[in-house]
Each structure stands twice: as C-alpha cells, then as structure tokens.
N, C-alpha and C positions, 0 to 999 in steps of 0.2 A: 724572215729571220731577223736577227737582232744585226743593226751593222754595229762598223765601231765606235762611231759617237754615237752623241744621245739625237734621241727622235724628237722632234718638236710634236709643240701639243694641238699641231693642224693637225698632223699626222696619224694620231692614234683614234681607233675607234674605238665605241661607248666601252664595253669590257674593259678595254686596254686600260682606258682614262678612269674606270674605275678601281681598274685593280691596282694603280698606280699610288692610290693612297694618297688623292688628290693634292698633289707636289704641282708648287706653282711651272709653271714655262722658268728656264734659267736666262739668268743678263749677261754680262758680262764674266763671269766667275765659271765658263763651262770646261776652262781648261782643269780647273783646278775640282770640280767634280766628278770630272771624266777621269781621273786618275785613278780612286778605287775598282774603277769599271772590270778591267782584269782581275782580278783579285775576287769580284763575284761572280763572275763564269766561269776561274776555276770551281769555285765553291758552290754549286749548280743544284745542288743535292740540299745542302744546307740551306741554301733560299730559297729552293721548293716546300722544305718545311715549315720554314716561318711564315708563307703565306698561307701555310694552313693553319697557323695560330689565333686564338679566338680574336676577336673584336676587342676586349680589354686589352690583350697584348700589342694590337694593331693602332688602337688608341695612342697607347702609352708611348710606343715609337714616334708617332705625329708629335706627341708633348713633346719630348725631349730634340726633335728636332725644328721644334717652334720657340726651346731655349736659345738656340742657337740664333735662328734667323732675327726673333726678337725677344731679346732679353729683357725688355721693360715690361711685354705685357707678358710673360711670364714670370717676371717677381711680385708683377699686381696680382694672380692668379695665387701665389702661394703667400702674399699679406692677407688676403680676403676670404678664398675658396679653396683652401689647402686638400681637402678630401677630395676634392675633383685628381689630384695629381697623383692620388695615394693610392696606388693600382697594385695586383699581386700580382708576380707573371704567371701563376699557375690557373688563373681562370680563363674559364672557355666559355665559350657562347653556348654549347648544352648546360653547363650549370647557369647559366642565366636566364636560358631557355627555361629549368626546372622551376626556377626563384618565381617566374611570373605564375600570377594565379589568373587558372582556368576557371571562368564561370559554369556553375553544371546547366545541364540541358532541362530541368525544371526547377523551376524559384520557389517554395515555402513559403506560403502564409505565417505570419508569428500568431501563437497562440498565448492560451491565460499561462498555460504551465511553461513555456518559454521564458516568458516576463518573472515567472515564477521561479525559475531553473536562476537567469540571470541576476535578479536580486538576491538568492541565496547565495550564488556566487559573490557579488559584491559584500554579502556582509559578513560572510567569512574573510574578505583578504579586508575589511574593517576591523573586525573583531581582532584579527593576526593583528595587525598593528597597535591597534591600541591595549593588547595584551600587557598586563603588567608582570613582572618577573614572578609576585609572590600572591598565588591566589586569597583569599580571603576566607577562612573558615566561619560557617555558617553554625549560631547556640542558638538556645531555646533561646535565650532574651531576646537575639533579633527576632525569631517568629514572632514572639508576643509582642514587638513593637511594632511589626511591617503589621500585625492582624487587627493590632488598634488602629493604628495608622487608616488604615482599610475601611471598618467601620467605619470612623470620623469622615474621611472624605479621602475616594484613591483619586490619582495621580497619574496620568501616563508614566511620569518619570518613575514612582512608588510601584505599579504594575510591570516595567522595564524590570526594578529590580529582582522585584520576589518572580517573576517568570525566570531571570538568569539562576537564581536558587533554586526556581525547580527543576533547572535543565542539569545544572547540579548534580543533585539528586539522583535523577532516573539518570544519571552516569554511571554513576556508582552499580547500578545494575546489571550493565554491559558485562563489566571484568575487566574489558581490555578499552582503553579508552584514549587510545595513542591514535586513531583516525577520528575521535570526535573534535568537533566544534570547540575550541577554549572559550572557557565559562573563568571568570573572574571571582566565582565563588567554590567552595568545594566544600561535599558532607560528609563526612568522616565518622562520628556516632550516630546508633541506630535510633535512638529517640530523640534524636533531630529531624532524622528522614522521616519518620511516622508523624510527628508533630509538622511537619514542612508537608507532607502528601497530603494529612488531613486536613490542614488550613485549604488548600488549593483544591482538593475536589468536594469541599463542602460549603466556603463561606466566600469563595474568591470570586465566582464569577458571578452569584449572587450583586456583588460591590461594583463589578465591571458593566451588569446592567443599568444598576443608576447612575453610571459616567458615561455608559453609551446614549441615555434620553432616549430609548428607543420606546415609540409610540405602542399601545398594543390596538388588534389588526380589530376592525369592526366585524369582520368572519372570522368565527375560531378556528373554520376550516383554514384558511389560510395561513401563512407562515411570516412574518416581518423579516427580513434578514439583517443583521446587525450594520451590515454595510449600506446602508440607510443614512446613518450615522454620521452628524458635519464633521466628529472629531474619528473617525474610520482610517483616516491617512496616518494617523499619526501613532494610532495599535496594531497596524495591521501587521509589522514584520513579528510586534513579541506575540502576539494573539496564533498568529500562523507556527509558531514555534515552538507555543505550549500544547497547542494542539499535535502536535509532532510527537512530543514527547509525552503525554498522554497514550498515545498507542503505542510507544514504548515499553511504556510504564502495563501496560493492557498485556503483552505479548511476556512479559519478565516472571506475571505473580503466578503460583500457586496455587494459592490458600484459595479457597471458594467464596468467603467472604468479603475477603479483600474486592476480588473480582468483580463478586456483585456491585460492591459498593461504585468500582472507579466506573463497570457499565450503568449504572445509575445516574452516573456524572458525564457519560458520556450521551447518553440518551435525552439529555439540558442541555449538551451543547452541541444539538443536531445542526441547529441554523449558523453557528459558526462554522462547520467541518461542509455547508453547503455552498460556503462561498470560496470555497477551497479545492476544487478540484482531484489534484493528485492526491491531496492527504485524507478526501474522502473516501479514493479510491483505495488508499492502503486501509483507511479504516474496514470497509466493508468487509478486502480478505479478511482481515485481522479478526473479522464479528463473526463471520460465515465460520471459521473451525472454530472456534468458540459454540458457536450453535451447534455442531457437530460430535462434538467432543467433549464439551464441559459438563461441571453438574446441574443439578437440574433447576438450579436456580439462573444458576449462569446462562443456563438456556434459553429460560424464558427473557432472561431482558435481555440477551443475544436479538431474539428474535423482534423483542421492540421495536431493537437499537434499528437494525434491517426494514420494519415494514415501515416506520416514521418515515426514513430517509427515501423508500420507492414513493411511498404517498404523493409527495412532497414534489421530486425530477425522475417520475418513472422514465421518459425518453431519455436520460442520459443513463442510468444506472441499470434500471430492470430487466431489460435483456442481458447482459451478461451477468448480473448475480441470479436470476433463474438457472439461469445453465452452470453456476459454481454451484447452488446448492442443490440440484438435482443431482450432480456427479458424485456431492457429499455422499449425500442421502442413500448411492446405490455402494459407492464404498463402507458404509458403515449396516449394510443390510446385509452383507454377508455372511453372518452366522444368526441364529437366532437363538434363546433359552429365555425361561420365563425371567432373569433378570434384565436380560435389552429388550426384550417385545417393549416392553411400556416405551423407552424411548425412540422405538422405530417407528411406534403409531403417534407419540409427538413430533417427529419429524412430518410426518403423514401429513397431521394436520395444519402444522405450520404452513410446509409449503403450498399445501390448497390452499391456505389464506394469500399467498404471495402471490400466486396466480388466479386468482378471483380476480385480480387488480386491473388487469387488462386483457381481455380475453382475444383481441387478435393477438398480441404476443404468445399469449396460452396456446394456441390454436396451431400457430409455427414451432412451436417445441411441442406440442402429444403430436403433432402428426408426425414431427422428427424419429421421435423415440418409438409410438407405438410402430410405425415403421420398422425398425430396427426390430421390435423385439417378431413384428411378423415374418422378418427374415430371417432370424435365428430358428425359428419355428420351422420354417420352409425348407431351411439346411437337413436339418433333424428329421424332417419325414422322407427328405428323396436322399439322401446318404446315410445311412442306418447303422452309425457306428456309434461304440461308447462315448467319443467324443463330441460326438453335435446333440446327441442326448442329455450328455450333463449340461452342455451350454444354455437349454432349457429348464431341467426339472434342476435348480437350484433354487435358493432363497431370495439370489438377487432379482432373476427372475420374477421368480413368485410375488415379493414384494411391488415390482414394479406392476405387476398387470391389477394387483389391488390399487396402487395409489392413484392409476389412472381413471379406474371405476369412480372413487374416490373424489376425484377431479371433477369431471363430469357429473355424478350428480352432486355434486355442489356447486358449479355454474348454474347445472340447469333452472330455467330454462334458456336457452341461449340457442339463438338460428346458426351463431358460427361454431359454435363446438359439437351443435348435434349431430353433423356429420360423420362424425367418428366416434360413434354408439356401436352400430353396424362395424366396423372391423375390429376394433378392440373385443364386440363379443367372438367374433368368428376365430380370433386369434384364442381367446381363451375353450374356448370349446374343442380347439384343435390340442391345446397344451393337455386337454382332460384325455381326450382318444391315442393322442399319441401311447401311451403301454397302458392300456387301460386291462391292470392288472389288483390284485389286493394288494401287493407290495406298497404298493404308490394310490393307496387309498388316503392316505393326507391330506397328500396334495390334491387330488379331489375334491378335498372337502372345503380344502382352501377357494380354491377354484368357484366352487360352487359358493362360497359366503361372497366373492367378489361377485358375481353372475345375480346376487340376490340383491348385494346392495347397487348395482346399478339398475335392477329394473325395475325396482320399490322407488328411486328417487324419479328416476324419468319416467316414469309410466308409459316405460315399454315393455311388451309382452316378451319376454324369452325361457323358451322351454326349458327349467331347469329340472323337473321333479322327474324325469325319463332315467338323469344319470346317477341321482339318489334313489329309485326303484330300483335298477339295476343291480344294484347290491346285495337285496332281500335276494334276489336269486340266483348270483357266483357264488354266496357264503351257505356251509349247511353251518346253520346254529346245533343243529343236534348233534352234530360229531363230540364227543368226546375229547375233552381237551389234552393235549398230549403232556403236558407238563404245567407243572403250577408258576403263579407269577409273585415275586415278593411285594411290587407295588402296581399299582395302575399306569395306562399310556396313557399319558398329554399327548393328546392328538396335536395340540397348538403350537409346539413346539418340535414338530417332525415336519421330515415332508414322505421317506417312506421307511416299509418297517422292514424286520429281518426275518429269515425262513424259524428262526425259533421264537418270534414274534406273532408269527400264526401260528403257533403251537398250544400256545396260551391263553389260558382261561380269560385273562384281562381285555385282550384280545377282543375277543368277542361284548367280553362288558362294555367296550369304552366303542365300540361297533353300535349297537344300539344304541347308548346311547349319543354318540354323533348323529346317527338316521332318525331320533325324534327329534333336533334338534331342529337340521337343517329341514326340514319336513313342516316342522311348523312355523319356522322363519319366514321359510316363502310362502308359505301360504298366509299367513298373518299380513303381509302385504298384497295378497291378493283378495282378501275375506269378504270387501265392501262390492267384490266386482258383480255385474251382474250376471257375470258366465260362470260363475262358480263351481255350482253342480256339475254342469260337465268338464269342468276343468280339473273335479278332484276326484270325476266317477274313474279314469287307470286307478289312481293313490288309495282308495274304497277295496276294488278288485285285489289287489296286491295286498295289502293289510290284511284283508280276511283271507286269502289262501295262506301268508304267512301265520295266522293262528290256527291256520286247523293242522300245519305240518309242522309248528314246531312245539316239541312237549317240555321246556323249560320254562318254567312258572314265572319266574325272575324276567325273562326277554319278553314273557308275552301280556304280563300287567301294564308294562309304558306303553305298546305300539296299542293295546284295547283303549289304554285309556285316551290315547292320539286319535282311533277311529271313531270313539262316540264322539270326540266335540270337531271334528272334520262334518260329520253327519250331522250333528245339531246344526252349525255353520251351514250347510247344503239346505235345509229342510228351513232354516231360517230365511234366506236370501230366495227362496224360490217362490214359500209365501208369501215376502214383500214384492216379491214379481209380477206376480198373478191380478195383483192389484193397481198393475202401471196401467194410466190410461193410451197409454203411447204405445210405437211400435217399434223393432229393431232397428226400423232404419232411421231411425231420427236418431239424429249422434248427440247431439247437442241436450235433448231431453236425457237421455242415457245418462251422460255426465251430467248433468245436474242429481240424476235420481243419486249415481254410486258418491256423489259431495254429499249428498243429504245423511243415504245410509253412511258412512264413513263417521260425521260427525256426531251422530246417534250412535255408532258403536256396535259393533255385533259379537253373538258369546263367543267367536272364536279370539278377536282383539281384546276384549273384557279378560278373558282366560290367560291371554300370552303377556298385559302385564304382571299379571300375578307370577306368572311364571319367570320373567325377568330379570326381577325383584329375586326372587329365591334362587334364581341360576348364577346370577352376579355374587351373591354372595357364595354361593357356594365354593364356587371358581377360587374367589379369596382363600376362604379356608383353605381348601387343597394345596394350594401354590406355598402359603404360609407354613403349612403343616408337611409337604413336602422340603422345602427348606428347612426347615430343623431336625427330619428325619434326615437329610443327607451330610448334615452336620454331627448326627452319632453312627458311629462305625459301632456296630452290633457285632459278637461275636456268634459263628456260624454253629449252631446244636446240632451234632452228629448222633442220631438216635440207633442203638445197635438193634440187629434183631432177637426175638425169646430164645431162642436156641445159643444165642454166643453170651447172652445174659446168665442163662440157665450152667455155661461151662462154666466162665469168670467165677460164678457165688460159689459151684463146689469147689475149684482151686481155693477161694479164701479161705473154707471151711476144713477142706482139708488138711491143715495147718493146724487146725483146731485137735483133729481126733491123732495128731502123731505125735501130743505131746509128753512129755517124761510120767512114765508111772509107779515111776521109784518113790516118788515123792509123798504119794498118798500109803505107800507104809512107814514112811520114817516118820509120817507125822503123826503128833500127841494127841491123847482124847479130849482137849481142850481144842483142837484143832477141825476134829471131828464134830464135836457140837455146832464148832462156826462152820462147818460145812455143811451140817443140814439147815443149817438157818441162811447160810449163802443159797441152798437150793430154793429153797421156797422163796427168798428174796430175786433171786434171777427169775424165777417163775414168774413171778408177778410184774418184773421189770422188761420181761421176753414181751408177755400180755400189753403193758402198757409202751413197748416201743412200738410193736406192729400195729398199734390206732394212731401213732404217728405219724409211724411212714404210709396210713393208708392217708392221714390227712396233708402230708406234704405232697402227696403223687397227683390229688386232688388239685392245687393250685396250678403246676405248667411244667415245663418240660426239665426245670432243673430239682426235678425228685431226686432222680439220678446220686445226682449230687449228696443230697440231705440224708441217703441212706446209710453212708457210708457214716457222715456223721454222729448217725444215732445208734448207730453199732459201737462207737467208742463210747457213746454215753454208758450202754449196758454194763460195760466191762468195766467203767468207773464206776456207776452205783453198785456193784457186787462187790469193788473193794471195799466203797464206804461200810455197806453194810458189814463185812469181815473186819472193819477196822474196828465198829462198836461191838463186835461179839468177843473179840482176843484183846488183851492188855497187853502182852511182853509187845516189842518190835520187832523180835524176832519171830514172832507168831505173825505179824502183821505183813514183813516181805511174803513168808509164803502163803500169803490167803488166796493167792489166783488162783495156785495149785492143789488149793481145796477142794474143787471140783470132782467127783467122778467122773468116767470116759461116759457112762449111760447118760449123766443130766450134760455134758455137752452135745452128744446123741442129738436128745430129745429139744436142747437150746437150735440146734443145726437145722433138726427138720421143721419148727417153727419158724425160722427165719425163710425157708425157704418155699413153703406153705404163700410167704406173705407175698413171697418177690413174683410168685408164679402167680398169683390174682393180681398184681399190677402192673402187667405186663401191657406194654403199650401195641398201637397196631402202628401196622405202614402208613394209611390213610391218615392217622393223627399226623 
C-alpha cells in the first residue's frame, strides 16, 4: 500500500515506474510535494480516472509539468514547435488507434487503367483550376479557322483546342451537365454542333495522322498503333478524351445516318481506342447493342467496328464480347415474324463469323451453351409439365439449336469442334420426339432444316428423312377440310398451330408443300453419295403408297413429280456404280469417286438449283404481297341464303302492289296516253335491267349491292319517259301513278324471275 511519503525510485517496480509518468526521483523540495498527497487520496476515484485517460491527455500533463520544472526549454518548444504543445483533452489513444493506416493483407499490382483512373483524376482537379469564370462560345468562324488551321499544319496545342470544343459539344447532349468535366468552350446553336461534329469525324483525324508520322506496317495484316509515335506523350491525354467522347456522342444519336456516319469514324480509329483499354472496353458494350438493336446499316458497320477490334487483341477482348453478343442474340430471338427473321439470320451469321476467329474459345462456349440447352431438354422429358415444355419448344430455343448447326458447319473442318456434332444432333432429335404431335409440325420442320444443314456441311450421315416420312402417314390428306382458310400458313414464321389450324384447307397446302421441300433439301445433299439407292429406296416406298391412297390431284402432281427425279437420281448413281473399278471397302477410292461425281453434277443437283431459284423468289413475293394484304382491312361479305333473299324481294315489292288507286281515276286522258307509253317504256327498261343485273351478278359478290341500284334506275327512266309524253307539271308529279296495279304485277314477277336465276350457292 501506498505509505505517507513518497516512495523513492529504488523502490518501485517496472509497472509502478511506468505508470508513474516517468517523474524524475525528488531533491530537496519533498516536503513541499508531499503536500498535495492528502488531497489526492481523498480524491481516489478521480485519479483512477485520469489514468485511464488517453496517451495525448497523459502527454499533455508531462508538458505542462515540464513548464514548471523548465521554463526555458519549454518557451524554446513553443518559439520553434508550437503544434507539439497544441493538444485537445478529448483525444484518446482508440482515436489514434483509428488515424493509423492498416496495410491490407494483399498488395495490388498497378495497372494501365490505374495510371489511367489517376491521370484523369489529376486533370480534372487541373482543369478545376485553371477554369476560367466565363466559358467561351464556340461560331462557325472558329470552325472554319481551327479546319484551315488543320489542313495547313495541326498543332498539339491547335488539336488541345478543337478536342475541348468537341467535348463541348457532345455536352450539350447529356441535358444535365453539372457532373461533367469543365470545358472552357461551350455550344449553344445547332449548326455549330453539326459543323463542329462534322469537321471532327471526317477531316480531324485524317490531319492527326500526318502529325502522328506514323509509319505504315509492311503486312496489311498487321496493325501500327499510334503510340508508336515520338510526339504520343504529348496527344495522349486529348486523343484519350475525344475518343471518350466519341462513344458519347455514339450512345446520344438517333438518326441512323448520323450513326452510320460516326461508326464509320469510329471503325478509323480502331488503333487508337486499342491503346486504350477501358475506353475500348466501353466502346465494345456501346457497339454490341448497336449491333443488336439498330438499323440495318448500323448493324453492319456495328459488326466491323467488333470483328477489326477481335482480329486485332482476340486474348484480351474475345472471350467476353462472344458471351455479350450471344446473350444479345438469344434476347432479341424471342419473337419471330417475317419482319425480324431477316435480322435474326444476320445476327446468325455474324456471330459465326466472330467465332470462326478462335476455335478453342468457340469450343468453351458451344459446349457451354449446347449443354445448357441439353438440360433444358432433360428437365422436359422426365417432368412432364407445361412449364419445362415451353422452356423448349420456343423460339429462343429453336433459334439457338440452328445457330449452333450453323457454327459448326462453318468451322468445319476442325478436330476441336467436331466433337460436338454428336450431342447437338441427339439434342435436336430429342427436341423433334419430345410431342411429336401435328400441332408442333413447325417446329419439326425447323428442326429438320437444322439436322440438314449440319449434315450437308460436315458430311455426316444423320437420319433425317424417317421424321419427314412420318408425316405422309399421321395426316389423311383425303379428309375433307373442315373449314376454309382466307390466307395461307408461313410455316417460317410459327413454331406450332392451332386445333382450327388443322381444320383447314391451307393446312394441308402448306403441308405438302413443306414435305417436298425438306425431302428434296436433304437429299440434294446427299445425290453425289454412292449409297443413294438404298438410302432413298424407305422415301421411293412411301411416295408411291402415298399416291395410290390419296385422290387430291393438287397433292399428288408435287410428290409424282419429287419421285420420278429421286428415281432418275437412284438409276443415275447406280449406273455410275457398276462401273467403279474398286471395291466398298476402299474408303479413300469411294471418296474420290462421290468428289468426281459431285463436281460433274447429277439430275437430281441440276434440278434443285433450278428449283432454288424459283423457291427464292417465290418466298419474296409471298411475304411482299402478304404485307400489303395485311395492310387493307377488307370488309367481311355476309352472303344470305335463297330463301331469306326470296322473303326480303317480296317485302320490297309488296310496297309496290298497295299503292293509292284513286289516283288512276282522277287522272286525265292525257295522262293515260303517257301511261301506255310509261308501260311499254318500263317494259323495255324491266328487259334491259335484268341483263344488267345478270351482268353485274357475273363480276363478285357485291351484285348484292348493284341490284338495288338499278331498281332505282328503272323508276327514274319511266319518269323520264312520263316527263316527254305530259307537258303541264302538274301531269308530270303524278306520272309514277300512271301505272296500272296489272303492269306493276307483271314489273314484280320479272324482277323476281331474275333474282331467283342469280341466286348464289353456299360453296361460292
């Protein structure tokens, strides 16, 4: 325990002597120390707490008690190192604790876009500064001076400026422009901005070539990069910044021409956005929905802008924009109508051209995806609910297992992609069986165009003509069709149909012809083979029982005229057989024989491009001529039957026989003369309406119509004629009434003579 004097500093041990606040030993002066001693052990509680006061607090007590002891070296401490003394009492050693920085447990490499991050940093808080209060509005004269200027000879300092006028510019784009960059210029009228854009993406960088000296490369395949260039240090921050604002400018426009034009400009300056990293990488998003999405100009030099820049650093860029524009591709395949087919088969083939480029990359993404769509597949046959059924038989689907086909045989030939021939087709053979119903004969046939063009390119063998036979014998053609159809089914444009779709006559038209289609597709790719014959004696069997059982004239003229040039084809190829000096087993002879025949041609190939030719076009017309028809809304002609025709006419007529017969005694024998002269005149005008209405009933179905209006003709020409035979006016009102009830009579059963011979059927 503590006695009553103080404890010398033998005394205390290490703790003691620390906690003591390293207070020298006392001399002479202990009486007059030892005085407060009382006074802090009442207080016991209160200097328990201040030794648990931070280190600053503990500090600062030493200072002020080191005024005391020595007053000289601390007023040298507050002439020299004032901040040393300038303590707060409310800090603690955990906030000092916090102040110190922790190093993290892994260190960072710097990278290009770090350097990149921190120079745009620095030249922002430059720009802030040297910001001037009143920007500078940018006229046509300057353009036309900065673009002579250019011509003559550009300038970094001349390139500095017109890049801050272009950044300008595509400000004015944004709307809100309270987080950009300060620019020292600003554009304010529109034909500043269009004369300012179109100097920069047509004649600017053309000028910045011949101030870069940049060499060109002795292989065109290769690429020179600007940054080549001894003066490159001194463009690089405005070069990087107009290229910034260029994909701004890309991302803001509209107009489709516009667009083209700035991807034109941007498609020239691939090898600057190469030495660029991040702002490549925005460019590429920025290209990819543009290729997706835009028109179809936009698309193709979208698609340029994208394959130049893989060409070029497929290892940094090509694996992840493969995998943005595949994800496009299945997003915008979603629906189909003859207006997106055409750009879902350019996307098609776009991106087979982007993966051509590196076929192990290729090879890790189909095996991804065909994967994927085999286990959609998989779901769908062992849980048998509405839901994992549509997750297959859709479009996105359907598109996908073509583009793969697709893929494949346009690599081939390739030892790493060939592997996955074999599950891509087992995958599609299953998508065919899964409801292998007529409903979902579409998508069949889809199915089957994919199954043909993979096996035509890789020449591999895959049964396809089992599940287009198939057909001939689920469907009767002879049934009778249950209801008529106003226009034909686009098969290409469905995936299945509806139960009043098999109803209809079209039905079955667009049925046949699908099955000579696909029939002669594949086998057109198979015609040079030397197994022919027996490869088309099923497709032989099947055609000829479907013509002896079905009695439609119209169905059985295509599939005759399909089996004589199948047969020609068979009787051709077996001939050139007979005369191989070789045997089946030599493979190598084989194929050379089916190269020889192939490039000599057989009637079956001869035949199917003439046929190509007229299917292509045909196709056209339809689609053309279907869009215009669904641009006039027709109105619908409700044809009555003879019987409710036959009541309507005597209701009109009978109107006719209840009219006033007072009238034919009041009137005068002047009246009477024009009434026999009215009879003979209706006579002859009863005669010459009913050859009109037999020649308007002759044109179409709006006779109807034309009858009623030449029933008013009648009744005007008998007034004419009543008007030449009477002079007064008042003879003239009542000449209608000059009629007898007999020559109405006989007017009544002529009219209705005629209506009863052009009486329509139901069948019309």
């Amino acid at each position: 325990m503590a006695g009553s004097g103080r404890r010398s500093l033998a005394e205390l041990s290490v703790d003691e002597f620390l906690a003591a606040g390293f207070e020298s030993e006392p001399d002479g002066d202990e009486e007059e120390e030892a005085r407060p001693r009382p006074k802090q052990r009442e207080r016991g509680r209160p200097q328990a707490a201040a030794r648990k006061k931070g280190k600053a607090s503990e500090h600062k007590d030493q200072l002020s008690r080191l005024k005391e002891k020595d007053p000289e070296f601390y007023k040298f401490l507050e002439e020299n190192d004032r901040t040393l003394l300038n303590f707060d009492a409310s800090d603690s050693s955990d906030e000092d604790d916090e102040r110190l920085h922790v190093p993290p447990d892994t260190l960072e490499e710097a990278s290009d876009e770090d350097e990149e991050d921190e120079e745009e940093d620095e030249d922002k808080h430059k720009t802030a500064k040297h910001k001037k209060a009143d920007t500078i509005p940018v006229s046509l004269k300057m353009v036309e001076e900065w673009k002579k200027a250019a011509e003559r000879r550009l300038t970094p300092r001349l390139f500095h400026e017109i890049t801050q006028a272009f950044k300008a510019a595509v400000a004015t784009t944004k709307g809100d422009n309270d987080g950009a960059d300060p620019s020292k210029y600003k554009v304010i009228d529109a034909a500043v901005f269009n004369a300012l854009v179109s100097f920069c993406v047509r004649d600017l960088f053309h000028c910045l070539q011949e101030l870069l000296l940049i060499k060109a490369p002795k292989n065109k395949q290769k690429m020179v990069l600007p940054s080549s260039s001894p003066i490159w240090s001194k463009l690089r921050l405005d070069i990087r910044m107009y290229l910034t604002c260029t994909i701004q400018l890309l991302s803001c426009l509209t107009e489709a021409s516009v667009g083209a034009a700035v991807l034109q400009h941007v498609n020239a300056t691939v090898p600057y956005y190469l030495t660029f990293p991040k702002q490549c990488r925005i460019l590429l998003k920025r290209v990819v929905h543009l290729w997706s999405t835009g028109e179809e100009t936009v698309r193709v030099l979208a698609f340029l802008v994208l394959n130049k820049i893989c060409r070029h650093k497929k290892d940094a860029y090509l694996h992840t924009l493969l995998k943005q524009m595949y994800i496009s591709f299945v997003k915008n395949s979603r629906f189909t109508s003859p207006n997106v087919l055409p750009m879902i088969n350019f996307m098609q083939r776009t991106l087979t051209e982007m993966y051509a480029l590196d076929t192990h990359i290729s090879y890790q993404h189909a095996f991804i995806y065909i994967r994927q769509l085999a286990i959609h597949l998989r779901s769908a046959m062992t849980i048998k609910k509405k839901e994992n059924f549509q997750s297959v038989y859709n479009w996105q689907y359907v598109h996908c297992l073509y583009f793969w086909c697709r893929v494949l045989s346009t690599i081939y030939p390739s030892e790493v992609m060939e592997p996955l021939i074999y599950p891509l087709t087992q995958v599609i053979i299953g998508c065919i069986k899964l409801v292998p119903t007529a409903r979902f004969y579409p998508l069949r046939m889809h199915c089957i165009r994919a199954l043909t063009l993979l096996s035509e390119n890789t020449r591999t063998f895959i049964p396809v003509l089992p599940f287009i036979l198939e057909i001939f014998q689920q469907v009767d053609f002879n049934k009778r069709p249950g209801r008529m159809s106003a226009k034909p089914i686009n098969f290409a444009v469905i995936l299945k149909l509806s139960n009043a779709n098999l109803q209809e006559k079209a039905f079955r038209d667009g049925l046949i012809e699908q099955l000579y289609d696909l029939i002669l597709e594949y086998l057109h790719g198979q015609a040079h083979s030397i197994g022919f014959p027996e490869l088309v004696l099923p497709t032989i069997i099947q055609l000829k029982s479907f013509l002896k059982e079905c009695k439609i004239a119209n169905y059985c003229k295509p599939i005759r005229q399909l089996l004589e040039k199948v047969q020609e084809n068979s009787a051709y190829i077996a001939s050139r057989r007979q005369k191989a000096p070789f045997g089946v087993a030599s493979r190598e002879s084989v194929e050379q024989w089916e190269k020889q025949v192939k490039e000599e041609g057989t009637p079956l190939t001869k035949y199917y491009a003439q046929w190509k030719k007229l299917r292509e076009k045909e196709i056209q017309l339809e689609i053309t001529g279907k869009e215009r028809l669904e641009d006039l809304n027709f109105p619908e002609i409700k044809r009555k039957k003879q019987e409710e025709r036959k009541e309507e006419d005597k209701k009109e007529f009978k109107e006719l026989f209840e009219l006033d017969t007072d009238s034919d005694e009041e009137s005068t024998g002047i009246a009477v003369k024009g009434k026999s002269k009215a009879k003979a005149a209706s006579d002859d005008d009863s005669s010459e309406a009913s050859s009109e209405d037999y020649g308007e009933d002759d044109d179409d179905e709006e006779g109807e119509y034309e009858v009623e209006e030449d029933e008013e003709d009648v009744e005007d020409d008998g007034d004419s004629d009543e008007n030449e035979s009477t002079e007064a006016p008042r003879k003239q009102r009542r000449g209608p009434r000059g009629l007898s009830r007999a020559d109405l009579e006989q007017l009544a059963q002529g009219g209705e003579d005629v209506v009863e011979d052009l009486a329509f059927s139901d069948e019309d």
